[in-house]
C-alpha positions as CSV (number, residue, x, y, z in Angstrom):
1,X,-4.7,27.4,-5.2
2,X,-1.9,25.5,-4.4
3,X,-2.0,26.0,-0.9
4,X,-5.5,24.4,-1.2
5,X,-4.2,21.3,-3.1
6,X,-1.5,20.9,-0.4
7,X,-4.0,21.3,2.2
8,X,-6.6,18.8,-0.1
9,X,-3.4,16.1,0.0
10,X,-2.8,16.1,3.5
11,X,-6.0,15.5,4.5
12,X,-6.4,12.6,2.6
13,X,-2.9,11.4,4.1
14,X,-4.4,11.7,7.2
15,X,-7.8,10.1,6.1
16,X,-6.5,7.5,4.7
17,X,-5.9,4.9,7.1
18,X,-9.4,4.9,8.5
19,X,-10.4,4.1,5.0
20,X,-8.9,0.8,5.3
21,X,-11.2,-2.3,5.6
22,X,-12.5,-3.5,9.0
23,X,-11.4,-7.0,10.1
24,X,-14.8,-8.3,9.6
25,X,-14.7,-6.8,6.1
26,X,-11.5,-8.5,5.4
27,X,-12.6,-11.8,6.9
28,X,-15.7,-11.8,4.6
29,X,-13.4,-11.1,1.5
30,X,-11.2,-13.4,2.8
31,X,-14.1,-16.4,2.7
32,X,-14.7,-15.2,-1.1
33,X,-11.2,-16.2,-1.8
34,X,-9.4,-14.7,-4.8
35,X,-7.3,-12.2,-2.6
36,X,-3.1,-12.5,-0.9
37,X,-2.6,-12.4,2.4
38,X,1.0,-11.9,3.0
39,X,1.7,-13.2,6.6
40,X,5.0,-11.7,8.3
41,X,6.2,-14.9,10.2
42,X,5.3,-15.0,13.9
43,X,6.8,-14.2,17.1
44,X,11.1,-15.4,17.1
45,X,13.6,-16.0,19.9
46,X,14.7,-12.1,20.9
47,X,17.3,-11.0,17.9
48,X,17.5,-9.4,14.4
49,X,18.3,-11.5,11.4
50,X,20.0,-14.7,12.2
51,X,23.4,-15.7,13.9
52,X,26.6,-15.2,12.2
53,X,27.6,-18.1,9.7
54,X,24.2,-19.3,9.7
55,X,23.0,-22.0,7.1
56,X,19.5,-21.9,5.5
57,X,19.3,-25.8,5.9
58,X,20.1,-26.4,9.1
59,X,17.0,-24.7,11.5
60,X,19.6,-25.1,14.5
61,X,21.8,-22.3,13.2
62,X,19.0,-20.2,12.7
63,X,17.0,-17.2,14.6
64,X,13.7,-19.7,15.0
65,X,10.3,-19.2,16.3
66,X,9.7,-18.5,20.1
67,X,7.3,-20.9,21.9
68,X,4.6,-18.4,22.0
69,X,5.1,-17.8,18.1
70,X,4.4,-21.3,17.5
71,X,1.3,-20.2,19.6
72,X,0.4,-17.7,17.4
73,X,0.8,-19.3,14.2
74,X,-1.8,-22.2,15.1
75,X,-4.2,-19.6,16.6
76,X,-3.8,-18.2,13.2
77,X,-5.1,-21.6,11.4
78,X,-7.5,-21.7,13.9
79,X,-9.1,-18.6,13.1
80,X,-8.8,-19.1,9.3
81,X,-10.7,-22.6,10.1
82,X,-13.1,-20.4,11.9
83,X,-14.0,-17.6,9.5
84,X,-14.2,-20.7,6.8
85,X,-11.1,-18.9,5.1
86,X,-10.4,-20.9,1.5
87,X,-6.8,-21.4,0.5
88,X,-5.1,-22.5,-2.4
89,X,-0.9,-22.1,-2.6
90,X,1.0,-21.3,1.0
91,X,4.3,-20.0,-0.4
92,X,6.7,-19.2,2.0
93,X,10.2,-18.2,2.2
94,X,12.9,-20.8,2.6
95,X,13.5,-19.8,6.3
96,X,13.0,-21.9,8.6
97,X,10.7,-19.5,10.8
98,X,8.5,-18.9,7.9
99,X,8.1,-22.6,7.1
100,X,7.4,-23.5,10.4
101,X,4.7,-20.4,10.4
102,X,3.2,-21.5,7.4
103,X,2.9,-25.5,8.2
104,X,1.5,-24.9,11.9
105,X,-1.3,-22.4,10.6
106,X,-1.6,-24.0,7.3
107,X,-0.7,-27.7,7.5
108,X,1.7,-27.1,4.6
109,X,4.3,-25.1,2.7
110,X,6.0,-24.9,-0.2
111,X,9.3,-22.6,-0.2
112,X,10.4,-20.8,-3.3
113,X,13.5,-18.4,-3.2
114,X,11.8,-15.0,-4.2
115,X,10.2,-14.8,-0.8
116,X,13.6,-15.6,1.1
117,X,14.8,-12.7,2.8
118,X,16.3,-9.5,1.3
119,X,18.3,-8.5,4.2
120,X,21.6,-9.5,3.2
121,X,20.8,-8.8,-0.5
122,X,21.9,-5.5,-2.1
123,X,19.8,-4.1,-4.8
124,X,19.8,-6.4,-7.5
125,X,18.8,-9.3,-5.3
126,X,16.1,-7.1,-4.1
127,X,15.3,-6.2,-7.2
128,X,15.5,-9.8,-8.4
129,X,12.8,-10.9,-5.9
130,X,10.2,-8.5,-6.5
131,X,10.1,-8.9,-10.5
132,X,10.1,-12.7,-9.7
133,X,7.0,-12.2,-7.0
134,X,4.9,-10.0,-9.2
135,X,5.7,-12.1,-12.2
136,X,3.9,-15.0,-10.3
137,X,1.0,-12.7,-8.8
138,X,0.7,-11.1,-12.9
139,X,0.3,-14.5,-13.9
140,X,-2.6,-15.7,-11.2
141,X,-4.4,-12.4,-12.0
142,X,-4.6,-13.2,-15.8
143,X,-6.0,-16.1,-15.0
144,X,-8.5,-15.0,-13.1
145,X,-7.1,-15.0,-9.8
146,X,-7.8,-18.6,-7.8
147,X,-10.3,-20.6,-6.3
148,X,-8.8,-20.3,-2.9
149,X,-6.7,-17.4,-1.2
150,X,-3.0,-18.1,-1.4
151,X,-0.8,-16.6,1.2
152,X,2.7,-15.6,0.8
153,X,4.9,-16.0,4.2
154,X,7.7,-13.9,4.5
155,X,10.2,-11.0,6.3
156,X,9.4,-7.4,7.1
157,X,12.2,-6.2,4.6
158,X,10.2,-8.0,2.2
159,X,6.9,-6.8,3.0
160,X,8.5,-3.0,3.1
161,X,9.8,-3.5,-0.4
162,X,6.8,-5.3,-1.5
163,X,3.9,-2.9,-0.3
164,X,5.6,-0.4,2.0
165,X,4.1,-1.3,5.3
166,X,5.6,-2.4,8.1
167,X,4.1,-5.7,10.2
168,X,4.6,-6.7,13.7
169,X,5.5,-10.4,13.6
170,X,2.2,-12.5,13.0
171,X,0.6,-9.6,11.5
172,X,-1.2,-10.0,7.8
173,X,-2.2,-8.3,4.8
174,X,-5.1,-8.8,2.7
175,X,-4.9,-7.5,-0.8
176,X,-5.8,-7.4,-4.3
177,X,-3.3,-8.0,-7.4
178,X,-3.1,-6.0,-9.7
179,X,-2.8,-7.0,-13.9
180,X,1.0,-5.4,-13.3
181,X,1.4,-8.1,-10.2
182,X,1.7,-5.2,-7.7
183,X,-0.8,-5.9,-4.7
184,X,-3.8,-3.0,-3.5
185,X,-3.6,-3.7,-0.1
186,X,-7.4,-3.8,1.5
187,X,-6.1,-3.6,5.1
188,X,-4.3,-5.7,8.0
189,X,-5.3,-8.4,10.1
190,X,-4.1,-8.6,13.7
191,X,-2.2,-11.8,15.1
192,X,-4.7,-13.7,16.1
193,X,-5.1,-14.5,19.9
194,X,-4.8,-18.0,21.6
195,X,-8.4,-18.5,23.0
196,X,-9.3,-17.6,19.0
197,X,-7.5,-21.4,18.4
198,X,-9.6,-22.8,21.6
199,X,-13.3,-21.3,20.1
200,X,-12.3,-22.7,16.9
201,X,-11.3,-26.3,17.9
């Protein structure tokens, strides 16, 4: 019996993925609005993290996006302005590469601390973040979620510790929250490509 339980578990493990929702799907839950889509922020200069001594006002001190990230993050708007996406709040971590992300594809941001990122921060500030981000996410499900889609811009570290997948940069999530403010993720979007921006203009 157990051996056919194990068996029973792995096969959904390996299942699993190719349960996830198709692009199309997600674009048509997308244009329902009520979901997240947490955005990693697109393409950077070559590096990991950001140069020693660096200061979170100043963008020049910073690991910023790479021309063709700036590219991809207005291909993204373009293709949200395509599928007739509907957003409400663009939250985005205080980094300058996720603002910029967030204001090329969404015209706007508004940067809030809890999605800044986690890789300098032990586990308390990790574990300050996350209660703070599914506090807010609690909070728009009991009210019914929102007209729009909002969209959270942020770091890999953050996405790990928030759902547990890893995203190239410019990749997306589209998920559910649940009442506890933890999000059902319904599948991921790819970055979107430049001649999506030019069909879309």
């Amino acid at each position: 019996m157990a051996r056919r339980i194990l068996l029973y578990w792995l096969l959904l493990s390996c299942l699993g993925p190719a349960w996830a929702a198709t692009p199309d799907e997600l674009w048509r839950r997308l244009q329902a609005g009520g979901h997240v889509l947490v955005v990693r922020h697109a393409a950077t200069e070559p590096g990991i993290g950001d140069p020693p001594g660096f200061t979170l006002g100043d963008c020049a001190t910073q690991r910023n996006l790479s021309l063709p990230g700036r590219e991809d993050a207005r291909a993204l708007g373009a293709a949200m302005r395509q599928h007739g996406v509907p957003v409400a709040r663009v939250l985005s971590s205080r980094w300058c590469r996720c603002q910029d992300t967030a204001r090329l594809a969404f015209g706007r941001a508004e940067p809030v601390p809890m999605l800044d990122s986690m890789m300098g921060d032990g586990d308390d500030g990790r574990t300050r973040k996350l209660a703070e981000l599914r506090r807010t996410l609690a909070a728009q499900a009991g009210q019914g979620g929102v007209p729009g889609n909002l969209v959270l811009v942020t770091h890999d570290v953050n996405i790990q510790a928030l759902t547990g997948d890893k995203l190239a940069q410019g990749e997306m999530l589209v998920a559910t929250v649940r009442p506890d403010g933890t999000l059902a993720v319904l599948g991921r979007l790819g970055v979107p490509k430049s001649a999506d921006a030019v069909q879309a203009m």
